[in-house]
N, CA and C atoms as a LAMMPS dump frame, in Angstrom:
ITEM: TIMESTEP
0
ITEM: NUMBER OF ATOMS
249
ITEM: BOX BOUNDS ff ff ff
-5.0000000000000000e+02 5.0000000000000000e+02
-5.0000000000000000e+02 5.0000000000000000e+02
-5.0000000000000000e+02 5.0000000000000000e+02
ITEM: ATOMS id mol type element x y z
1 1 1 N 427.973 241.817 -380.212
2 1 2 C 428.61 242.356 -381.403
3 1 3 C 429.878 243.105 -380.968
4 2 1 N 430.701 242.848 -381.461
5 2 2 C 432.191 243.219 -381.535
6 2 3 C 432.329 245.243 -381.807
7 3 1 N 432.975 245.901 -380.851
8 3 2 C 433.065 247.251 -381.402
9 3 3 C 433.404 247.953 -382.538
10 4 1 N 434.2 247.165 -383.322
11 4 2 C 434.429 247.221 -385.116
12 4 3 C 433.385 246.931 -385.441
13 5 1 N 432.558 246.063 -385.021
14 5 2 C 431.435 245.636 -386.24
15 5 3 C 430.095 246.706 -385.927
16 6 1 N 430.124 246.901 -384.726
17 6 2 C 429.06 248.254 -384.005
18 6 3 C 429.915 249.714 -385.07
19 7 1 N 430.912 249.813 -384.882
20 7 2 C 430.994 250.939 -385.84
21 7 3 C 430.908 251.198 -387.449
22 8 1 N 431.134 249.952 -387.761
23 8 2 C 431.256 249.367 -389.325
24 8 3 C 429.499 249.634 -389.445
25 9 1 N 428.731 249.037 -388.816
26 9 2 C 427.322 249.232 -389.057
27 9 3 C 427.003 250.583 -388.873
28 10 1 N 427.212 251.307 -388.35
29 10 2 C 426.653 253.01 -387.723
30 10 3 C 427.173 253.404 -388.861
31 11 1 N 428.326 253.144 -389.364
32 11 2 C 428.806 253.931 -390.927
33 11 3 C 428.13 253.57 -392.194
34 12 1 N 427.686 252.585 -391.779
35 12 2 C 426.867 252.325 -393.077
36 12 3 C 425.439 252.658 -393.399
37 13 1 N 425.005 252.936 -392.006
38 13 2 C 423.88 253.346 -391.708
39 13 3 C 423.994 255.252 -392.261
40 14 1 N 425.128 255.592 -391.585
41 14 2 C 425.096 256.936 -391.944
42 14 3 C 425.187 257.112 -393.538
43 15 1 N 426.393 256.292 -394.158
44 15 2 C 425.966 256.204 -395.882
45 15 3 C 425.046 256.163 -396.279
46 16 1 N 424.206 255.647 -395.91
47 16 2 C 423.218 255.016 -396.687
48 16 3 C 422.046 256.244 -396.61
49 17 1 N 422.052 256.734 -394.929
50 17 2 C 420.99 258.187 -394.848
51 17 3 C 421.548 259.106 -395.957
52 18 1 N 423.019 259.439 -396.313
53 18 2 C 423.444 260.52 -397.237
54 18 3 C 422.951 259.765 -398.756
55 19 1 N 423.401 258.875 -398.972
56 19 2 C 423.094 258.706 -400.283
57 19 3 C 421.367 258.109 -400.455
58 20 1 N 420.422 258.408 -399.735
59 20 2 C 419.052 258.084 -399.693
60 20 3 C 418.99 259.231 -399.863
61 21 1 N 419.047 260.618 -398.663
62 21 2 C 418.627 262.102 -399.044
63 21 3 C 419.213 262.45 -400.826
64 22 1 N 420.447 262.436 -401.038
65 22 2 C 420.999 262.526 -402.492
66 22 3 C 420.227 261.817 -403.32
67 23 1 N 419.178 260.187 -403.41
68 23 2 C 418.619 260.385 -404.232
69 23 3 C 417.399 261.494 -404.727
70 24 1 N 416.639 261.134 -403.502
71 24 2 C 415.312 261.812 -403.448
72 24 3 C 415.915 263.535 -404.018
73 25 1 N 416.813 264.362 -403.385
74 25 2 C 416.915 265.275 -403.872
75 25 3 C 417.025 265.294 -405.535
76 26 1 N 418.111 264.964 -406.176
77 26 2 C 418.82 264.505 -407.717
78 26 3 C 417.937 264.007 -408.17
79 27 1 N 417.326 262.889 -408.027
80 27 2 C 416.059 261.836 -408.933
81 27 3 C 415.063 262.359 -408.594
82 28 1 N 414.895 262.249 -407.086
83 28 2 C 413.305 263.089 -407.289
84 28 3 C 412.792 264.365 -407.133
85 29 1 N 413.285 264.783 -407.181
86 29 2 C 413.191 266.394 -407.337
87 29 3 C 413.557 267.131 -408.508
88 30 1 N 414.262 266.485 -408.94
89 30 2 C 414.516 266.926 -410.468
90 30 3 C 414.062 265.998 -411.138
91 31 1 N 413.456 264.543 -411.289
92 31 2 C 412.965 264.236 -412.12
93 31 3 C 410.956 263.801 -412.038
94 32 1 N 411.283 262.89 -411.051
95 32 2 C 410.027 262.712 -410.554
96 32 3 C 409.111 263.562 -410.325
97 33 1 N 409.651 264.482 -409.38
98 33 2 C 408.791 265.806 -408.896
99 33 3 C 408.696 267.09 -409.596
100 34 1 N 409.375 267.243 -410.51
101 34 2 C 409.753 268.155 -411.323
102 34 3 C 408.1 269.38 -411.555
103 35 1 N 407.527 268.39 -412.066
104 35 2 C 406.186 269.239 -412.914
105 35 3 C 405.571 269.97 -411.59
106 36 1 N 405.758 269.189 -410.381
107 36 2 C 404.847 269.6 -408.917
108 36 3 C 405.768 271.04 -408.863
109 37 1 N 407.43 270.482 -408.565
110 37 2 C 408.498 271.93 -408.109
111 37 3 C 408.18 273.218 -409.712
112 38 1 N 407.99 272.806 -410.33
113 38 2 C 408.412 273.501 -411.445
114 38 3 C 406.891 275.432 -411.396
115 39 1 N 406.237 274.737 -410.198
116 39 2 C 405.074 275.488 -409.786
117 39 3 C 405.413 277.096 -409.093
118 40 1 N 406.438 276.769 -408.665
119 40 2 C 407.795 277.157 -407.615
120 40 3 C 408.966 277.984 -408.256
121 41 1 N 408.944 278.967 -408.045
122 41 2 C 410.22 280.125 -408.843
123 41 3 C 410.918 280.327 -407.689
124 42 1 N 412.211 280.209 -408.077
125 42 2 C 413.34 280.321 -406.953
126 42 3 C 414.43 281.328 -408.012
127 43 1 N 414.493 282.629 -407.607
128 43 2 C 415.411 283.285 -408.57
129 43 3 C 414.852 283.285 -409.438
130 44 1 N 413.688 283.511 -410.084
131 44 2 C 413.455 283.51 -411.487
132 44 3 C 413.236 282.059 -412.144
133 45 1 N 413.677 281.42 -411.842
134 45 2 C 413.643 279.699 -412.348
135 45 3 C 413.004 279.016 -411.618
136 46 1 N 412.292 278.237 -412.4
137 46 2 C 411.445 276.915 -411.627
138 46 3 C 412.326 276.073 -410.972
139 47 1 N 411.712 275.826 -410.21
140 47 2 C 411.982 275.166 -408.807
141 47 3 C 412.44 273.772 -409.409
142 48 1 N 411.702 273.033 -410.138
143 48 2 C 412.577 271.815 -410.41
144 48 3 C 413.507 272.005 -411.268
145 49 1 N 413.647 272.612 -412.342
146 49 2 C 414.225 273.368 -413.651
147 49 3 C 416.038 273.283 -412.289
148 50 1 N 415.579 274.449 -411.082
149 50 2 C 417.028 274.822 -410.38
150 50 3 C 417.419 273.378 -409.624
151 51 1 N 416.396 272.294 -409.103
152 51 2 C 417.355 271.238 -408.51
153 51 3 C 418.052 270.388 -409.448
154 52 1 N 417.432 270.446 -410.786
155 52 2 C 418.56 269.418 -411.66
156 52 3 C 419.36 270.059 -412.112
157 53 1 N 419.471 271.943 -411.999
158 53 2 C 420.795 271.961 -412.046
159 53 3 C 421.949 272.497 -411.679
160 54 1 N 421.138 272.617 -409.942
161 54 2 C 422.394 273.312 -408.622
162 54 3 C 421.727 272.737 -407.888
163 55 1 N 420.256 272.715 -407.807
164 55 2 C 420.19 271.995 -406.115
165 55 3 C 420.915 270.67 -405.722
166 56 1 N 420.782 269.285 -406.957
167 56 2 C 421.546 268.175 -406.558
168 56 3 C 422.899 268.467 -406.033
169 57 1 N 423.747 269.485 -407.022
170 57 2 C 425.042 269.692 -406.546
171 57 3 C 425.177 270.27 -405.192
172 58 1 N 424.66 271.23 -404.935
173 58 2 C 424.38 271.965 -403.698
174 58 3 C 424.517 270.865 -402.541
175 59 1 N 423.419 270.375 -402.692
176 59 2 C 423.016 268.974 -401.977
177 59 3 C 423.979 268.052 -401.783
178 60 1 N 424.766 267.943 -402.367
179 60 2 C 425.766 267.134 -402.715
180 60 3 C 427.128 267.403 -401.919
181 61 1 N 427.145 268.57 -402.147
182 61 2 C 428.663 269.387 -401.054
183 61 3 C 427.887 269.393 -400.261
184 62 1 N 426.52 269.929 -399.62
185 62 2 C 426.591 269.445 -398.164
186 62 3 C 426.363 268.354 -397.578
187 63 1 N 426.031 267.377 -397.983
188 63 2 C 426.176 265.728 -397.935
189 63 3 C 427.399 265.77 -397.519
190 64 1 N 428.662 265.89 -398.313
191 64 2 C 430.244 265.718 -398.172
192 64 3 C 430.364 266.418 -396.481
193 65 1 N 430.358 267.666 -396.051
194 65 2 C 430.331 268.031 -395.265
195 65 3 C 429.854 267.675 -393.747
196 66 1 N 428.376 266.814 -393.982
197 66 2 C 427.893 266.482 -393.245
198 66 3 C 428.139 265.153 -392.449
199 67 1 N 428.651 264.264 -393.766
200 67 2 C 429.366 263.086 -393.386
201 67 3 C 430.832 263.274 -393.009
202 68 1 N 431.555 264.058 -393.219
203 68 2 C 432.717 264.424 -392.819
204 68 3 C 432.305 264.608 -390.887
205 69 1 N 431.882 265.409 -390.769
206 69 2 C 431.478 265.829 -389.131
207 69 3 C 430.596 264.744 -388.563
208 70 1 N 429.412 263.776 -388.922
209 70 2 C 429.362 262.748 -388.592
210 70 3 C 430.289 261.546 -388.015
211 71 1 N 430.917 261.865 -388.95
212 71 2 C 432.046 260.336 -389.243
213 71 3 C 433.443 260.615 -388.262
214 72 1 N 433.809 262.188 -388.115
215 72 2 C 434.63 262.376 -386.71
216 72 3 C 434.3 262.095 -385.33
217 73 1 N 432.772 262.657 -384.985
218 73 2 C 431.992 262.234 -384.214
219 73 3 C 431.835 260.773 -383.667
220 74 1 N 431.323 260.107 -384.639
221 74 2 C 431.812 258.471 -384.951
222 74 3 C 432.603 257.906 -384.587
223 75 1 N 434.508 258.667 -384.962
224 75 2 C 435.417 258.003 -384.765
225 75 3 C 436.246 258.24 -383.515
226 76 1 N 435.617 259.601 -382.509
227 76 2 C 436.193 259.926 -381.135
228 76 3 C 434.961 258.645 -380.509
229 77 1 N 433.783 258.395 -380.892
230 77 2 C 432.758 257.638 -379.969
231 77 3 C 433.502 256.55 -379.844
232 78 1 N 434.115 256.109 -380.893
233 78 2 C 435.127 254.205 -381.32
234 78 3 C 436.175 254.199 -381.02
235 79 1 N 436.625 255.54 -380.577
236 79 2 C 438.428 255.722 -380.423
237 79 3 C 439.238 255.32 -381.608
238 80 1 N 438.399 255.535 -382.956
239 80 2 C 439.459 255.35 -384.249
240 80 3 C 439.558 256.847 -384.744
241 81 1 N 439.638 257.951 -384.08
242 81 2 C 440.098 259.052 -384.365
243 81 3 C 441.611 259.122 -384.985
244 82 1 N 441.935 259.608 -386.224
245 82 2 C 443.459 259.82 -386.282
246 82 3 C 443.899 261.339 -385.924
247 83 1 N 445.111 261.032 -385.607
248 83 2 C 445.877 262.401 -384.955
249 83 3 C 446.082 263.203 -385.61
């Protein structure tokens, strides 16, 4: 396998871990799991009640973050770092 196509795959692999954790957090935690979290007071508010409506977001900026520092990591390993 070609070193573009070794990195093209590792990135997609890493997408795919961020937007898998982002569902389970967003869908299932706020919807699926809700009645289980909702057992759960965080601040005063039930626990599922707060992921549908800061934890996904929460979750969400650090997703952004995380793939940001991944994906540099990534691109010094491939030498497609930009200057």
């Amino acid at each position: 396998m070609s070193k573009m196509n070794e990195y093209w795959k590792a990135n997609l692999k890493l997408v795919g871990l961020c937007i898998a954790i982002w569902f389970v957090v967003s869908f299932g935690f706020s919807i699926l799991f809700v009645d289980a979290l909702n057992g759960i007071r965080l601040g005063g508010y039930k626990l599922g009640f707060w992921f549908a409506q800061q934890g996904s977001i929460y979750t969400f900026v650090a997703l952004i973050f995380f793939y940001a520092n991944r994906m540099a990591k990534l691109d010094r390993k491939f030498g497609v770092e930009e200057d």
